[in-house]
N, C-alpha and C positions, 0 to 999 in steps of 0.2 A: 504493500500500500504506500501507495507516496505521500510524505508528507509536507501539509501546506500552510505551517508555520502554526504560530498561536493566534485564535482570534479572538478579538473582546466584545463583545457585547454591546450595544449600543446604552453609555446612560439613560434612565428613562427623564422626560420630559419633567420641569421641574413646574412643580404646582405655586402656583398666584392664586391672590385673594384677585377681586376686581381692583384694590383698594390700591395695592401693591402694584399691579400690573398699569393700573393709569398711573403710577407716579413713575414706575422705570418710564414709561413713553416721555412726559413730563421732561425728564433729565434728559434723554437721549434727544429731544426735540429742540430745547433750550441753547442756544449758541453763544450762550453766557457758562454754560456749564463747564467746569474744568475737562481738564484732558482726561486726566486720569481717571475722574470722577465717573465722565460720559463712555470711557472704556469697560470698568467695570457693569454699567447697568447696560451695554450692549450683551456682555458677554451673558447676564440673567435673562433678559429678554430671549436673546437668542436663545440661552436654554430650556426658556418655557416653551418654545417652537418645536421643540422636540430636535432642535439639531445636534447632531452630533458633535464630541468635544472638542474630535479630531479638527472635524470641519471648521467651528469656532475659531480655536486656536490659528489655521492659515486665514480666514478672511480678517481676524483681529491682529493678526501677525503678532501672536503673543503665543507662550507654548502649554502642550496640553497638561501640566502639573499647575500654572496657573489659574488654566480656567478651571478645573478639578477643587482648585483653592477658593476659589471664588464663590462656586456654587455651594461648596459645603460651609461658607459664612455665611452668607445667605440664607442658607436652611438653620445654623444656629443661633443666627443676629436678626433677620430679616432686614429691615432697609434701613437699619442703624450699621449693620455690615456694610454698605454702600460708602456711609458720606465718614464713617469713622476709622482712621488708620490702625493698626495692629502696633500695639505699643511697643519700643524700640529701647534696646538700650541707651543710655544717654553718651555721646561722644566726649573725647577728653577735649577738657577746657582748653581753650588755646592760651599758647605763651602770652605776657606779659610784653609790652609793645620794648619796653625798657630792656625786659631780658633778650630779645632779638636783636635790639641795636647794642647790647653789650659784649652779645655773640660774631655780630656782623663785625664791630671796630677791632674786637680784639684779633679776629683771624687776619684784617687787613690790615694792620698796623703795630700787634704786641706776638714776640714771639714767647711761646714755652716755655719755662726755665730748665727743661732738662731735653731739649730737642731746637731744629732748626724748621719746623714748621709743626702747624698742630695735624691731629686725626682725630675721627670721628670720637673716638675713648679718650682722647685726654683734652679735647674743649668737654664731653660731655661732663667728665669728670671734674673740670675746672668753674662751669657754668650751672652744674647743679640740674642738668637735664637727660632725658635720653640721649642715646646714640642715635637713635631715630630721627629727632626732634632738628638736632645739632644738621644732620644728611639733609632734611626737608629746607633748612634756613639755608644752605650753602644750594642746596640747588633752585629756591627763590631766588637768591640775590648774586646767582654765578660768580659764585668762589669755588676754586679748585686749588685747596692751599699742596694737594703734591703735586703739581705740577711746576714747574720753573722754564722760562725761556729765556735766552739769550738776548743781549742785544749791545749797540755800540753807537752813543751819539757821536755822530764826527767832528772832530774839532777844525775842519780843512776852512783855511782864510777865505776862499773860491768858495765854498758850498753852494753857494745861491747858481752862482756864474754856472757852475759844473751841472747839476741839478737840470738848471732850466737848456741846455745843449744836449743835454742827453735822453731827457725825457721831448724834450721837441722832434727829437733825430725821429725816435721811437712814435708818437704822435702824428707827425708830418713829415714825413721822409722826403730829403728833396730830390725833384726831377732829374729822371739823369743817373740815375746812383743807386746802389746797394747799400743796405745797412746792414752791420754784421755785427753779434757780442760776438768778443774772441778771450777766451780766457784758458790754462790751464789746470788740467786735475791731475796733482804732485805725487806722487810714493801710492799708485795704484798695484795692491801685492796682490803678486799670485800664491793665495793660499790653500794648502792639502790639507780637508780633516785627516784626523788623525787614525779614526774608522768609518765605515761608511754611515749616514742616514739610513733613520727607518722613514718609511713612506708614509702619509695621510691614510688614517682611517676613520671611520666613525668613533667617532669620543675621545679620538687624539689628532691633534694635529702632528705635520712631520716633524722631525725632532731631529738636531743634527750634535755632534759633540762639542763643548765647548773649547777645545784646544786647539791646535792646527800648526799642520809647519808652514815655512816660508820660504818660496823661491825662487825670490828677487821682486824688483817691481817696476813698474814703466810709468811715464808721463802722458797723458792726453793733451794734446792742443786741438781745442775744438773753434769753430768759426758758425753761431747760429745764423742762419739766413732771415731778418724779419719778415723778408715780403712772400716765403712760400714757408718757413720752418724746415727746410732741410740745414744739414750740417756739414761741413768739410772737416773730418778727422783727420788726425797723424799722431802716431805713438813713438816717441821717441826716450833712448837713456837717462837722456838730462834734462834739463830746461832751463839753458843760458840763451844768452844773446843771440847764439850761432843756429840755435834750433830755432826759435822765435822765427829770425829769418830766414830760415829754410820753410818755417810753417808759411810765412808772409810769400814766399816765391812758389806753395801750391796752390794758397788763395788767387794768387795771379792769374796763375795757367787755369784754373777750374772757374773762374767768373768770366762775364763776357768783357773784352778790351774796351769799348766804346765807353764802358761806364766807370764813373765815378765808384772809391769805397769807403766809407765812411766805417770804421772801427772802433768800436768800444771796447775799452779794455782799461785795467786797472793800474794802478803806480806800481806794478814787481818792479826791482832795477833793472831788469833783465828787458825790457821795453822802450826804456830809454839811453840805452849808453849810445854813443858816439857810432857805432858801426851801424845803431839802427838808423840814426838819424842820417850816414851817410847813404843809405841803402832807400829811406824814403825820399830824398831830397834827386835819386834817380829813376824814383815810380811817381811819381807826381800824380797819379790817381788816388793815392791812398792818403786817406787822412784821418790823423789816429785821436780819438778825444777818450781821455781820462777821467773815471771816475772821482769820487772824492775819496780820501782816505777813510778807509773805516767804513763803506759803504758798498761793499762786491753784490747784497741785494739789488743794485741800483742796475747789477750786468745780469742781460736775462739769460745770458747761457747757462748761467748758475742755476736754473729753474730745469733747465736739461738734464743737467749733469747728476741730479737729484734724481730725476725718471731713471737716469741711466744705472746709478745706484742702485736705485731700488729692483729695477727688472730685469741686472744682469750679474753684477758687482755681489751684491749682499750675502746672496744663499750661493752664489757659486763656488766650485769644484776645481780651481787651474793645480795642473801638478808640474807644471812649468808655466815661464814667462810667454813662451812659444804659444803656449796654451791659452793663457787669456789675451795675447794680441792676435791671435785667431777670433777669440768672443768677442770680441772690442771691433773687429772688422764685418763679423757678421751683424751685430748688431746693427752697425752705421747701417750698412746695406738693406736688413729690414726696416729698419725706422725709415729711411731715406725713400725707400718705395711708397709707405703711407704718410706722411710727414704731419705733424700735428703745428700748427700755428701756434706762437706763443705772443700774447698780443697784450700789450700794454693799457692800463686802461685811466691809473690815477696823474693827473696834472699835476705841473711842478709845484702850482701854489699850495694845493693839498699838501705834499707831500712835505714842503718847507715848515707849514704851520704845523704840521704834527712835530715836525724834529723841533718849533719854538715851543712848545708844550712841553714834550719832552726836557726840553735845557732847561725850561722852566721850573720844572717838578724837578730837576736836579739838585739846580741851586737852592730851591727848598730845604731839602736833603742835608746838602753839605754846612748848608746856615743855621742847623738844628744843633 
């Protein structure tokens, strides 16, 4: 015999006085009536109809333990069950406006005394409240006291000048011309775990050893293209004067001659010695503008070089140098066939007011 699951029964029809039954119509009819209110006395009504609960439940879009709930208050409340909620625990009182802003100031301004940022257990311990409480006020007023970032106001006498030529370059490229970020990525090692990875599974992610050997490492010189996002790489030993221009004489050969190049690149010494300068003063299309000190953010190749970290750099495997200037050339090659734009978007006066801010809030700092 086949079997065709279990079936229930249909509820029977729930019985109304007249009294009861004109007041459900009453509510449901009333376009003053609450939401919730006019849901409930649909779902009685409809039960007096003799509909099913199953049924109920999808044209009320509510589910059938609900309407099951309903009807049986109903049958023990009658229409005091309707307009009267099912008494609730009471929620805990909320903090003290004082204890939140006591919470707030001291994660933004007083550190621990026996640490260099607080957690959830020693503000809650320090403030007299949950760990719960302490989590809820840090993530209202976004704080993330373990978190830390980097940063570096620059102190460059130019900032402004620098600033506004290089974000215009990047803005308004002029006619005629390429713009290029060109910068170096220094001491790129070729590192061997020590044993192999385990793979991704369900409930682990891959897992590689924390040790490695070393051997050896190479320089990137990369050249971003702003107006399509591809790249001109070269991996070279060093990264003196003599490579620089060697990178500078395949940016030549790989651009079209007719144009102008505009280059952005940073203060290394290695940029400006004498041999460069006699080597631009013979390419007269190239013209090199410098960032400010203390601001390599400002070179968007550095936005690349990050990608290129993370998708090739981080979790790989070289057991030679051979090895990762292999990867380093595949890469170019795949990225270079789909190229991703890297495109500038904040103006130099944004970007100057934030650093006056900044110097601002310093000198605060330092006059304390």
């Amino acid at each position: 015999m086949a079997y065709h699951g279990r079936m229930f029964a249909p509820a029977a029809a729930l019985q109304l006085t007249r009294e009861e039954r004109a007041e459900i119509d009453r509510i449901v009819a009333d376009r003053r009536t609450p939401q919730k209110l006019a849901r409930r006395a649909r779902i009685i009504a409809l039960a007096a109809d003799g509909t099913p609960n199953r049924q109920i439940a999808a044209l009320l879009s509510v589910s059938r333990p609900t309407v099951i709930a309903q009807r049986r208050r109903f049958e023990e409340m009658g229409l005091r069950g309707l307009v009267k909620d099912r008494t609730r625990r009471p929620g805990r009182r909320p903090l003290a406006a004082a204890t939140v802003k006591k919470i707030v100031d001291a994660t933004r301004g007083v550190a621990p005394a026996n640490a260099t940022q607080w957690t959830t257990r020693s503000m809650a311990a320090w403030a007299g409240v949950s760990r719960a409480a302490v989590h809820r006020i840090w993530v209202q007023h976004g704080l993330q006291p373990h978190r830390v970032e980097t940063f570096k106001v620059s102190n460059d006498p130019q900032l402004a000048e620098k600033v506004r030529d290089i974000v215009g370059l990047y803005l308004d490229p002029p006619d005629k011309a390429l713009v290029l970020s060109v910068d170096e990525k220094t001491s790129i090692q070729a590192l061997d775990r020590t044993q192999p990875g385990l793979p991704m599974k369900k409930g682990r992610c891959q897992t590689m050893t924390h040790d490695y050997k070393r051997h050896g490492t190479t320089t990137l010189f990369a050249a971003l293209n702003l107006l399509d996002g591809k790249v001109i790489g070269q991996c070279t030993p060093r990264h003196r004067a003599k490579e620089f221009i060697a990178f500078l004489r395949k940016i030549d050969r790989e651009t079209p001659a007719e144009l102008d190049l505009h280059i952005v690149v940073d203060n290394y010494s290695a940029h400006k010695t004498e041999a460069v300068n006699r080597w631009l003063k013979r390419h007269r299309r190239f013209h090199l503008h410098f960032t400010p000190t203390s601001a390599s953010w400002l070179n968007l190749v550095e936005s690349w070089f990050a990608t290129l970290t993370k998708q090739q750099l981080r979790r790989g495997v070289f057991r030679s140098v051979d090895e990762l200037l292999q990867a380093i050339d595949n890469y170019l090659v795949r990225y270079n066939a789909t190229p991703t734009r890297f495109v500038w978007t904040k103006d130099a006066d944004a970007i100057l007011e934030k650093i006056d801010r900044a110097r601002a809030t310093l000198a605060r700092k330092i006059g304390k």
